[in-house]
C-alpha positions in Angstrom: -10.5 -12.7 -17.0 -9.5 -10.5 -13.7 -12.2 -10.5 -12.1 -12.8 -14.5 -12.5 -9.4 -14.7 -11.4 -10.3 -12.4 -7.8 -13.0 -14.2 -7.3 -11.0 -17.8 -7.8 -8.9 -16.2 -4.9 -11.3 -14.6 -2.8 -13.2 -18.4 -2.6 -10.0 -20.0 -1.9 -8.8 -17.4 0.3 -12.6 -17.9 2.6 -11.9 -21.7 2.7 -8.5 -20.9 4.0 -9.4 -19.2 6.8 -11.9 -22.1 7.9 -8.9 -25.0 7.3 -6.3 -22.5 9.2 -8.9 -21.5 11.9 -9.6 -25.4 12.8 -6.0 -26.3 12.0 -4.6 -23.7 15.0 -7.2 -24.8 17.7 -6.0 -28.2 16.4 -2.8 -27.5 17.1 -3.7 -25.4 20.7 -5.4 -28.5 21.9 -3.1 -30.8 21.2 -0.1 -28.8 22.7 -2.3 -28.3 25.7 -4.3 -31.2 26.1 -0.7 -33.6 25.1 -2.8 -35.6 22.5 -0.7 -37.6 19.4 0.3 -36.1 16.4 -2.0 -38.0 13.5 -2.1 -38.8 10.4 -5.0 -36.2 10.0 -3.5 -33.6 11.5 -0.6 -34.0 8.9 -3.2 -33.7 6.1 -4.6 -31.0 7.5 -1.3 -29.0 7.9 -0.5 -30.2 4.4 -4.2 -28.9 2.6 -3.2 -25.2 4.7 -0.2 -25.2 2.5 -1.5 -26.2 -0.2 -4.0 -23.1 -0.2 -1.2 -20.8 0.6 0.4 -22.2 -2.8 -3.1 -21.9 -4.6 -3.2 -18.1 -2.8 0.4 -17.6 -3.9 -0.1 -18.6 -7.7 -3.3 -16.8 -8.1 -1.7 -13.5 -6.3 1.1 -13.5 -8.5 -1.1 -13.9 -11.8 -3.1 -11.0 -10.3 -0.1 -9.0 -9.7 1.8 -9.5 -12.8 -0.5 -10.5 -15.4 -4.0 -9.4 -14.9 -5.1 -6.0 -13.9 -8.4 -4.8 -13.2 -9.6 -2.2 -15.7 -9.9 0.9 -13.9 -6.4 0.9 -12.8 -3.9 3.1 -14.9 -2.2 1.1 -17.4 0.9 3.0 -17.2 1.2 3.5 -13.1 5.0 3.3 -11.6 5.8 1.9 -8.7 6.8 5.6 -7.6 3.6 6.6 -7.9 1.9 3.6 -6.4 4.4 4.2 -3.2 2.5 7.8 -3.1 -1.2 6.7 -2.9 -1.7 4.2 0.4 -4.7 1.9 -1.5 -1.9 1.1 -4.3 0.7 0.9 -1.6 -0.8 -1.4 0.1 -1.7 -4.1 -3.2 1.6 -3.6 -5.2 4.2 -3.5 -1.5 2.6 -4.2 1.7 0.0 -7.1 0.6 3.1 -9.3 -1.4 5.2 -8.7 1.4 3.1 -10.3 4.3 1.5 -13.0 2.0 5.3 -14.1 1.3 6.0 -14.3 4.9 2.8 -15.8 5.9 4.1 -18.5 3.2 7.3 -18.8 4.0 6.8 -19.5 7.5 4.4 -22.0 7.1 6.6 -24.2 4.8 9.3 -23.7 7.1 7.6 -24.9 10.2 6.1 -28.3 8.1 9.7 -29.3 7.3 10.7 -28.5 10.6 7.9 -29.8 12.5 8.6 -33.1 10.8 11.7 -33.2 12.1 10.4 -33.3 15.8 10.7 -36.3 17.9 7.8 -35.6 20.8 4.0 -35.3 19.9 3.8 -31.9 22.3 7.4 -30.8 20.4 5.5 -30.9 17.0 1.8 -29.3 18.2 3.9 -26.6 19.9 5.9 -25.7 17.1 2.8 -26.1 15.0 0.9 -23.5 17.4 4.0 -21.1 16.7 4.8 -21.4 13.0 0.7 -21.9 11.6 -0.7 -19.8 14.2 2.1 -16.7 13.3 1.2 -17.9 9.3 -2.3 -17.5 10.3 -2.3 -14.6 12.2 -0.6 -12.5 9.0 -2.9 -13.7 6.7 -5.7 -12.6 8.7 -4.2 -9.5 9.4 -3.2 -8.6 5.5 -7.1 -9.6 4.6 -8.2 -7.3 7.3 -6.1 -4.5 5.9 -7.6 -5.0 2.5 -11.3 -5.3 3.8 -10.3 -1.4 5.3 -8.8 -0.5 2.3 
């Protein structure tokens, strides 16, 4: 079952990163360029989340109620604290994936609060692009790891 699971969220984790990557040169260009806040881009900003909740859920069953099988059954967190691979999955991983999250849901009720087109793909550019950014950056730390 784990390892259907890590693969559920390594495939929506890959398809992600494409929706972010086009959503934050979405929201560059229309920041830049001064173009109107759509419909689509609304969607778009909307499916993002939506894979953060999907990343979210799945992360949490990983974490809490699947483990893989050549992990210690009986590991405390004291110990996990001690070795940096463990570390990073049980402390450093959760933490930036809940920011990442966070922020993102933030900035699309606040973005929808914005009057101005420009107001909305700035704010967008700041609160996706930081989202984003810490995704990639926690995914990159696992690849080393």
């Amino acid at each position: 079952m784990y390892d259907i699971v890590i693969r559920f969220h390594y495939w929506t984790s890959s398809i992600f990163f494409v929706f972010g990557l086009i959503m934050v040169i979405w929201a560059i260009v229309g920041w830049v360029k001064s173009k109107a806040y759509s419909s689509a881009f609304n969607k778009l900003s909307f499916i993002f989340l939506l894979f953060l909740y999907i990343q979210l859920l799945t992360g949490i069953v990983l974490y809490f109620f699947l483990k893989p099988e050549n992990l210690a059954p009986n590991i405390s967190l004291e110990q996990a604290v001690r070795q940096s691979s463990l570390r990073f999955w049980a402390i450093e991983h959760i933490s930036l994936m809940l920011f990442a999250f966070l922020l993102a849901q933030i900035g699309r009720l606040f973005i929808k609060k914005l009057a101005s087109d420009r107001q909305k793909f700035r704010a967008a550019t700041f609160y996706y692009g930081i989202s984003f950014l810490v995704v990639l950056i926690s995914a990159s730390m696992a690849m080393i790891r």
